[in-house]
C-alpha positions, 0 to 999 in steps of 0.5 A, spaced: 505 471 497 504 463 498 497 466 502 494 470 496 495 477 499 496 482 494 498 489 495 496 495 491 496 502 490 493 507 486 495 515 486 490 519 490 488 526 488 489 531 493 497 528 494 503 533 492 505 530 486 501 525 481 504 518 483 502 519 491 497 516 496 497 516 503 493 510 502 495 501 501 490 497 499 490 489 501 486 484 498 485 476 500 483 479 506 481 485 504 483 491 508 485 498 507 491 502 511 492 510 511 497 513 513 495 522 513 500 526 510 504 520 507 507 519 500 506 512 498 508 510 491 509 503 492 508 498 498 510 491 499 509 485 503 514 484 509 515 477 511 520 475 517 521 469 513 526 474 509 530 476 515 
């Protein structure tokens, strides 16, 4: 992103397959989001500016 915002996941154990997390970790400003139960294998930054 033009700020600087980076989106990362990495596979958790405990999830159902070998790829999954329920959690995305955001950098610049660092942040972390979960989601319990989810699946997650990748995220991405949402902007309105793309609509």
């Amino acid at each position: 992103m033009p700020n600087g915002q980076q989106v990362r996941t990495t596979p958790k154990s405990g999830c159902r397959t070998s790829w999954c997390t329920d959690t995305v970790d955001f950098a610049v400003p660092a942040a972390t989001r979960t989601l319990p139960g989810a699946e997650i294998s990748k995220a991405r930054v949402w902007s309105s500016r793309y609509e």
